[in-house]
N, C-alpha and C positions, 0 to 999 in steps of 0.2 A: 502472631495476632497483635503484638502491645507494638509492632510497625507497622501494619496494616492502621491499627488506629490512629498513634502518633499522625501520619502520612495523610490521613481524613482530616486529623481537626489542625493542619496546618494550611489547609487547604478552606480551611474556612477565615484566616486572616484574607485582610483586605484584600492585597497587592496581587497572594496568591491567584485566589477567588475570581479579581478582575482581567486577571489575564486569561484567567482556564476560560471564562466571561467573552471578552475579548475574543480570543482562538476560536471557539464554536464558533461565535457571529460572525466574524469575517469569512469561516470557511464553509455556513452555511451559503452566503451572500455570491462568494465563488464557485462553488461548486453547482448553485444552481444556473450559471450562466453558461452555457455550451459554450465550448474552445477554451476556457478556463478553467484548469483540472487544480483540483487538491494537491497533485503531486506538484504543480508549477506555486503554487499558494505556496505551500511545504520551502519547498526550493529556494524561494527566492527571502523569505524569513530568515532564513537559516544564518544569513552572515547577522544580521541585526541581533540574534542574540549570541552573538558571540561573546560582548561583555556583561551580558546576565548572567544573574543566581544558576546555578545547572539545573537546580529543581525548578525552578519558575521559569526556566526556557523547552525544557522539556514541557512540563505541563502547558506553555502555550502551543508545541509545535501539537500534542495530544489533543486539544482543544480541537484546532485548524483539521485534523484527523478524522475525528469524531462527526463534526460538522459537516465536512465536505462531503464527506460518504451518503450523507442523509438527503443535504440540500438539493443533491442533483437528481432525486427523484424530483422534484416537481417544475423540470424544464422534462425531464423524459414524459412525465403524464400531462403536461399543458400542450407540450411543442411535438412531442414524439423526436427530441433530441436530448439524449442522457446527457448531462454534465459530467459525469465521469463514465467509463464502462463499467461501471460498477451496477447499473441502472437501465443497462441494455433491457435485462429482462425485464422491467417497468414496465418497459414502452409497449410489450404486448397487450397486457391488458391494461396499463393504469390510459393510454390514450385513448383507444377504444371507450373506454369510460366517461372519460374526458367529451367525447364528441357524442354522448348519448344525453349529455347535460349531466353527468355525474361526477365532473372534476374534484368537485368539495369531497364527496363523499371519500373519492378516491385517494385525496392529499391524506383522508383522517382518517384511514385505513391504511396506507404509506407509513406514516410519521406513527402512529401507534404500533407497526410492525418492526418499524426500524429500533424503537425505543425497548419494546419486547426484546430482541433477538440483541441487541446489547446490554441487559443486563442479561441475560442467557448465559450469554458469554464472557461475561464477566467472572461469572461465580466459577466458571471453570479455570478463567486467568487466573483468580485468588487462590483457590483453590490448589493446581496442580504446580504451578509455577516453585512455590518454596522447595517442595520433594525434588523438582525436578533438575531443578538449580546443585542440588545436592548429588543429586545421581553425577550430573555433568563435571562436579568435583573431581571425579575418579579418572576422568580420561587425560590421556596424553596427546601426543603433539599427532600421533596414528589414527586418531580419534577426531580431532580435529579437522586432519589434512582431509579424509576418508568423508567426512560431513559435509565439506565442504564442497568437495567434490560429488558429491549426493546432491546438495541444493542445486549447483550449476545443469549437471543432466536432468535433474527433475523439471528442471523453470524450464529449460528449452525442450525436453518431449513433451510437457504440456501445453505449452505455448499453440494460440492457436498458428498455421500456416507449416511452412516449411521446418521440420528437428533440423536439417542439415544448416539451414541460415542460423537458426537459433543458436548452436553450439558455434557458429564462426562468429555470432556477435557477442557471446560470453567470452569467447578463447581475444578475439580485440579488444574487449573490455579490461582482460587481462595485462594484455602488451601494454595497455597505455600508461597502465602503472607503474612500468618499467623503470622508461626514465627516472634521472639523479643517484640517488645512492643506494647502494645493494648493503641491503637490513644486517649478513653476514659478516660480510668483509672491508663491510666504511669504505667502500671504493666509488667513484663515478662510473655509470654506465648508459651509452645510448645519449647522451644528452647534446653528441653532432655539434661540437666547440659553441654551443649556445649557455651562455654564463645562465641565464633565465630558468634553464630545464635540469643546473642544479642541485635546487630542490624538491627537482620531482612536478609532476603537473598537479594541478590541487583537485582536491574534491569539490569545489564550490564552482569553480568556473565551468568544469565538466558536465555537474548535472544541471545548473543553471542554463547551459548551452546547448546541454540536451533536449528537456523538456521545454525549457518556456519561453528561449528564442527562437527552436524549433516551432512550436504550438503558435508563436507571432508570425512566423514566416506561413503558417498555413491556410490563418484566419485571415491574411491581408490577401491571401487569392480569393476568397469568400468574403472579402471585405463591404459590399455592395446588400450583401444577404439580410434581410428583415422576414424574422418570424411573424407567421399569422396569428394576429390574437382572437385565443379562447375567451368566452365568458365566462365567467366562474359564478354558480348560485352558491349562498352561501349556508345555505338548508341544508340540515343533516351531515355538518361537517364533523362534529365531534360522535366518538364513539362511544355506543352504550353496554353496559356489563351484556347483553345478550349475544351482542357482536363478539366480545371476547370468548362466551361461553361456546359459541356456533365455531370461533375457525381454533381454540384450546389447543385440538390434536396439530392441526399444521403449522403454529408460533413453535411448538416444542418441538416436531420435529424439524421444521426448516432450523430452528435456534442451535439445536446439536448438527445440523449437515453442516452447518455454515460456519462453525467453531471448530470442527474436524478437518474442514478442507482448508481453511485457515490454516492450521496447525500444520501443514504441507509446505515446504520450502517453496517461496518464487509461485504459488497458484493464483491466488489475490483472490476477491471480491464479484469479479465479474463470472468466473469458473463458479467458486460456492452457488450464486446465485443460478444459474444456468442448471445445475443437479439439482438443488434443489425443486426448480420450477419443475423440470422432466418428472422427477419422482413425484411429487405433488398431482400431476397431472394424471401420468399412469396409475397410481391407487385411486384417483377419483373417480366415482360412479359416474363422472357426468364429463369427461373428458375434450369432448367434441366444444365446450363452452368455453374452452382455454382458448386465447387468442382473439374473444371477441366482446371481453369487457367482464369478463370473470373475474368476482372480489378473492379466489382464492390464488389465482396469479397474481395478486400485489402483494398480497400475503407472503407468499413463498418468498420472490424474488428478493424482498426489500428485507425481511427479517433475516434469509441466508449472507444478503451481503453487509448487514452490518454486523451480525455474530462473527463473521469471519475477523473484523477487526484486532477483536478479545483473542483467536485462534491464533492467530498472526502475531501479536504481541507476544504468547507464551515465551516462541523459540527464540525471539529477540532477547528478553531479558535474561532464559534461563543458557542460550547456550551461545547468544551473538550470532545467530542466523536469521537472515532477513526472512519474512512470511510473504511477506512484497515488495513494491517498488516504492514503498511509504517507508516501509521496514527499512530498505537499503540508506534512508535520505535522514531517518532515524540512528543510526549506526554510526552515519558521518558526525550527528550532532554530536552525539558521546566521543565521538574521537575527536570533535574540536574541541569538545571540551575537557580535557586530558582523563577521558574515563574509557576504562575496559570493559564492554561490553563482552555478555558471556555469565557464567554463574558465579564469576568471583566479586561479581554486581552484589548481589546480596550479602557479601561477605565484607566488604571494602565501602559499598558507597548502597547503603540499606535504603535510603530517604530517596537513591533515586529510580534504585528495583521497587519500593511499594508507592514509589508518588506517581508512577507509570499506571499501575493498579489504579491507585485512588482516581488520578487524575480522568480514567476511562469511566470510573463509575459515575463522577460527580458529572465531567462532561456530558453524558450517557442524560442526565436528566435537565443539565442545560438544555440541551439539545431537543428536547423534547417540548419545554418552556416557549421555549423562542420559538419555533416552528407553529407551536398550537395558537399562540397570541398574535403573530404576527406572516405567516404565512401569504397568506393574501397581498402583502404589503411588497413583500420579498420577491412576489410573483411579477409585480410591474419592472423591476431589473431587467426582466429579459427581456426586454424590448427599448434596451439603450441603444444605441449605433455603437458599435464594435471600434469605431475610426476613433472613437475619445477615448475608449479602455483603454487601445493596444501601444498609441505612444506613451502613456503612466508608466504603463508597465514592463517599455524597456526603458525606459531611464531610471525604474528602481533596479532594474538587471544591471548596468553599467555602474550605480552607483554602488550596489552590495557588493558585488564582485571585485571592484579595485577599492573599496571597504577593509575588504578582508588580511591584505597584506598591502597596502599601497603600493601596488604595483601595475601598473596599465599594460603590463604583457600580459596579465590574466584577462583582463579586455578581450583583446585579440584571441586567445586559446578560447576564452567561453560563445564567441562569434563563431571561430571554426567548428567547434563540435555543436554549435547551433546548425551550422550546414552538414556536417556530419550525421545529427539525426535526423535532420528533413531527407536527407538522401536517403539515408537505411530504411525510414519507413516506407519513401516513395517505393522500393526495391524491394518489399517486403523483408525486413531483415526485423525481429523487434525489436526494442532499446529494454526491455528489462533484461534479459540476458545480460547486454551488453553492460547496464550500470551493476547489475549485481555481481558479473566479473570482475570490474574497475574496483567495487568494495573491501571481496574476499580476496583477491587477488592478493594480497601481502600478507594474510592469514595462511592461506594456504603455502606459500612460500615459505613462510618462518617457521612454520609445524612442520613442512615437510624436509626442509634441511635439519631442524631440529631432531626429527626420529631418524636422519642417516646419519649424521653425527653421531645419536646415542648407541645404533647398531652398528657403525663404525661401514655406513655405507651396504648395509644389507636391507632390502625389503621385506623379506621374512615376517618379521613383527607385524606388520600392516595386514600379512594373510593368516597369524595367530591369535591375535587378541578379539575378544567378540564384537564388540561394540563394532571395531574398526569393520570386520569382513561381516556381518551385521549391516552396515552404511555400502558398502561395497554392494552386496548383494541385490539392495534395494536401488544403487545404481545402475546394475545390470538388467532389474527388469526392469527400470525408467528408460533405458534405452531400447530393449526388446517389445515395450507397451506399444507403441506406435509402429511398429513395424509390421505386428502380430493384428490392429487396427486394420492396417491397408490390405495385409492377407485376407481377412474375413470380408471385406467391403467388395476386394476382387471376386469371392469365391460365391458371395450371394450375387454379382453381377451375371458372372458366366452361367449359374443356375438359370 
């Protein structure tokens, strides 16, 4: 508790304050522009705080987190195009609303849902996180390997589309890690007489070339595309205690769906939201009204996908496993920044397991601040022309990136795997597999030669210790889940 606090009123000095400040706003301003995702926001930050404070670069990339997730409800309810997928399920009813002249009402049903289900989940981040940290104490390198290999099968049977893609884009996520030096034996490997590969390919150029000159290469085919503008009345925008009292039961239930599914390796934001809405819908006596302007579809969707944030964070801090593809670009931060993510976070570097906390909570009401004041304002963004964002924002690509180690090979590599994700998406393959193989990738490596090392090359241990075959087990039905889907989908067909 006396770091939970500390972590709050440091957080109330200036510097702190204006960047957690900072972070929200921009990621609000992002996130609600369609083809400019938080996670490319996230991405391309990421080399700029490399010589900042850890705590104060974390709590801006948490800001920019926080933010994004929120602001892109209100292109999903104006445009019926989510800024992120996180907001898909907006679009059912916050537009429908939107076109009945209820936009206002809808944004301040949004934004008071989304500010609910983050501090929802908060209290669970605070809360579970220190015990849990501690539990993860206990495990070894069997424990680790066995997790991680859990996250990987879980993100791709979840995954909407193809398990079979998924796991080949986790499994090349993997390979690319490869190259440079092997963790074991200090030797070169795979690096094909190129002096450049090493040191391995970096984390910055990869996701930077995945996401957001992938994301620029998509929007310049859509370059031409101007959204229709809605009118917005500004009547009846803010919410009244009766409002809170009438939808009580579905803020707490979606706040817990969407904290839980969070809490799931690799699921994200747009999965929470999506169970949530289904289940909201099927308990509702009125179910037929969902999808055609119903306030308790904005309800659902927006407080599921921002509790999931809180849910997501847990596994971050307490065991070093991404909750999403935020989580993954999260991971990276702490590893540029010479920190071990995982549970010996709270052990080693306290200020910056509870400034994670703090930062989600304070954000949490930023975010809330700016949205209520200024909303409407935020709304004329999405009707800039696309052709002036997208050259900014690859010349801050090109500059962060050979930023980060002055080296213009990295240029070239974040270009390639720029075309690299345009292809995998065109192809249906996803890239969170892929990045969150590319993360764990070297974790799973060094735990797993680490426990045959210590059993002198025996697997045994991995099918003895509970934890491990515990993680095991749960990977076997993440693979069996989807398979046992398609049987049942067949068997109601042939009926």
């Amino acid at each position: 508790m006396e770091n939970l606090i500390n972590s709050l009123l440091y957080l109330t000095n200036f510097w702190p304050f204006f960047l957690l400040f900072f972070g929200v706003t921009l990621g609000i301003l992002v996130g609600s522009i369609p083809g400019l995702t938080t996670t490319m926001l996230i991405t391309l930050t990421l080399p700029l705080t490399f010589f900042m404070d850890s705590v104060n670069a974390i709590t801006l990339l948490i800001g920019m987190y926080v933010g994004g997730i929120s602001g892109s409800q209100i292109a999903a309810i104006l445009l019926r195009m989510p800024g992120t997928p996180a907001s898909i399920m907006t679009t059912f009813d916050g537009y429908p609303m939107a076109q009945k002249g209820l936009a206002a009402r809808a944004l301040g049903i949004g934004i008071t849902s989304s500010f609910i289900g983050g501090i929802v989940s908060w209290i669970f981040l605070a809360v579970l996180s220190p015990p849990l940290a501690k539990l993860a104490l206990t495990f070894g390198p069997w424990e680790y390997f066995t997790m991680v290999l859990m996250a990987l099968v879980m993100l791709s049977s979840l995954t909407e589309g193809s398990m079979t893609k998924a796991l080949m884009a986790a499994c090349f996520g993997m390979m690319v890690h490869l190259p440079g030096i092997d963790p074991s034996l200090g030797q070169l490997r795979l690096t094909f007489g190129f002096e450049a590969l090493e040191s391995g390919i970096g984390l910055m150029p990869v996701l930077i070339g995945a996401f957001a000159i992938n994301q620029i290469f998509k929007d310049i085919i859509e370059i031409e595309k101007i959204p229709k503008k809605v009118i917005i009345k500004k009547s009846k925008f803010l919410i009244k205690l009766d409002d809170l009292k009438k939808h009580y039961i579905n803020f707490l239930r979606s706040s817990i769906i969407g904290t839980w599914i969070g809490l799931l390796p690799g699921i994200g934001a747009n999965i929470a939201a999506m169970i949530s809405y289904s289940i909201t819908k099927n308990v509702s006596k009125t179910p037929e009204k969902f999808g055609t302007g119903h306030e308790p579809g904005v309800v659902a969707a927006e407080t599921a996908n921002n509790a999931s944030i809180g849910g997501a964070l847990i596994p971050l801090i307490t065991m070093g496993i991404p909750g999403s593809l935020v989580e993954a670009i999260l991971i990276g931060a702490l590893i540029i920044h010479n920190l071990e993510p995982g549970p010996l976070l709270f052990t080693n570097n306290p200020e910056i397991a509870y400034g994670v906390i703090s930062a989600y909570l304070i954000g949490n009401i930023i975010m809330f601040g700016i949205l209520i004041f200024s909303v409407f304002h935020i709304a004329k963004l999405l009707f800039v022309p696309r052709v002036y964002l997208l050259s900014l924002i690859l010349l801050f690509c090109i500059i962060g990136v050979y930023a980060v180690s002055n080296n213009f090979f990295d240029v070239w590599v974040m270009m390639f795997f720029g075309i690299i994700g345009f292809l995998m998406e065109k192809f249906k393959m996803p890239l969170g597999p892929f990045v969150i193989g590319f993360v764990l990738s070297p974790i799973a490596e060094i735990q797993l030669r680490s426990g045959l090392m210590a059993s002198e090359g025996s697997l045994a241990p991995m099918f003895l210790r509970p934890f491990a075959v515990t993680f095991l087990i749960i990977t076997f039905l993440s693979l069996l889940w989807p398979v046992y889907l398609k049987l049942k989908k067949q068997n109601n067909t042939n009926k």
